[in-house]
N, C-alpha and C positions, 0 to 999 in steps of 0.2 A: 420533488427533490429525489436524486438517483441514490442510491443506497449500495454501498460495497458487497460484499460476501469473501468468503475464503476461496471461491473460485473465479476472483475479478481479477484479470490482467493488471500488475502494476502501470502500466504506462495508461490504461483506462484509466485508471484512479486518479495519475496523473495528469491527466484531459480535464477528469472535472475540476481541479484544483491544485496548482502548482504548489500551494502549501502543502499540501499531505506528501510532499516530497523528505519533511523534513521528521518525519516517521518513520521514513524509511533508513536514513540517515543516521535515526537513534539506534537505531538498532545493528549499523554496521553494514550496511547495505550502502555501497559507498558507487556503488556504478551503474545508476539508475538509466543511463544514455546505452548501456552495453546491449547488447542482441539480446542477451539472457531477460533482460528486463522488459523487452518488450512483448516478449510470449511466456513470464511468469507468473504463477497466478500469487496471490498472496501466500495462502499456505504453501505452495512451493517455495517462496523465499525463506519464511518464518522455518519452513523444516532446515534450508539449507544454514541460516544464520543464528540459531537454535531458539527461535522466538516464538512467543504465542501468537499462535493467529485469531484466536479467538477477541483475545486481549485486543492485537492493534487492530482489528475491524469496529472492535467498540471504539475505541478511539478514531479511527477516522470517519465514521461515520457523524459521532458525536463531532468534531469539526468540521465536518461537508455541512451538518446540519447549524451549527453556530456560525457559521462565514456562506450562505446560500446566497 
């Protein structure tokens, strides 16, 4: 099973699993189809939408891992 980091492209993360979209989502990341989304990496979102990234990679990891 593939495993996220803080330097995984969101739209990779979105590859592996169309749910981990709605992570994104929580957080205010409301334009996951836009150009921006598809060259940023996690922590790039989390600094621009004032999120932890540490935090949501335990989280979607923990979900890639419960829905494999």
């Amino acid at each position: 099973m593939a495993k996220v980091t803080k330097d995984t492209i969101i739209m990779d993360v979105l590859g592996m699993n169309p749910g981990t979209a709605q992570f994104f989502l929580d957080m205010g990341m409301h334009c996951l189809g836009c150009p921006s989304a598809s060259g940023e990496s996690i922590e790039m979102a989390c600094a621009v939408h004032g999120a932890d990234a540490d935090e949501l990679v335990e989280k979607i990891n923990k979900f890639l891992e419960e829905n494999a």
